[in-house]
C-alpha positions in Angstrom: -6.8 -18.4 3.1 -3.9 -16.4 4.7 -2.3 -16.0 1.7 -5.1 -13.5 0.8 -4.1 -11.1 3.6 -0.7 -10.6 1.8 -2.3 -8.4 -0.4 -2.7 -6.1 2.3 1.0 -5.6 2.7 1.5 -4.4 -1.1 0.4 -1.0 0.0 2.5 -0.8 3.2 5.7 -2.0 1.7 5.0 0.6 -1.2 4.9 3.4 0.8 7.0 2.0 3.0 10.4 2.0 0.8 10.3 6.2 -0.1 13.5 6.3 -1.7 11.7 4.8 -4.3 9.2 7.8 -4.8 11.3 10.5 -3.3 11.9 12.5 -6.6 9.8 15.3 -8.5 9.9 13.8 -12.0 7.4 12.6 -13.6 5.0 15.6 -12.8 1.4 15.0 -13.0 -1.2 18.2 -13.5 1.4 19.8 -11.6 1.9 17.5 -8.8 5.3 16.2 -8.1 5.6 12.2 -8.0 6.0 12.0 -4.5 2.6 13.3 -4.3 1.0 11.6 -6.6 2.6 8.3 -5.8 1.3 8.8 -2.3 -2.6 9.6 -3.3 -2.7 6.7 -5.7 -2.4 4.3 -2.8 -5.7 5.5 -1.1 -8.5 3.9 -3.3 -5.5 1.4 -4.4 -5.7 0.4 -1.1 -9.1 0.5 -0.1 -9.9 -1.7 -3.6 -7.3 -4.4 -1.4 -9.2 -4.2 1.8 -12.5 -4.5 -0.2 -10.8 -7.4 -1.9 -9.5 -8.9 1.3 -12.8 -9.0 2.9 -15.2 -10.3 0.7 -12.4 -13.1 -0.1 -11.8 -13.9 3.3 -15.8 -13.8 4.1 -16.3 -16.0 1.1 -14.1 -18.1 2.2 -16.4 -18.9 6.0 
């Protein structure tokens, strides 16, 4: 059971660690990575709280 709210932790450690994102290359329409990286984690993130909850209410 609280293994499942790991999962909320992949986000924060991702965004967390920016010298991993911290460059321009690979562009996307335009948008450095560092951009991109960062607005990929909002519905990644939200699909992981959505996950978290109906796991954790299933699991009552």
């Amino acid at each position: 059971m609280r293994l499942i709210w790991l999962l909320l932790l992949i986000p924060y450690i991702a965004l967390l660690s920016v010298p991993l994102y911290n460059h321009k290359a690979p562009a996307l329409f335009g948008l450095p990575f560092f951009y991109w990286y960062q607005l990929a984690f909002v519905p990644i993130t939200s699909l992981l709280i959505y996950l978290v909850y109906r796991l954790a209410r299933h699991d009552r």
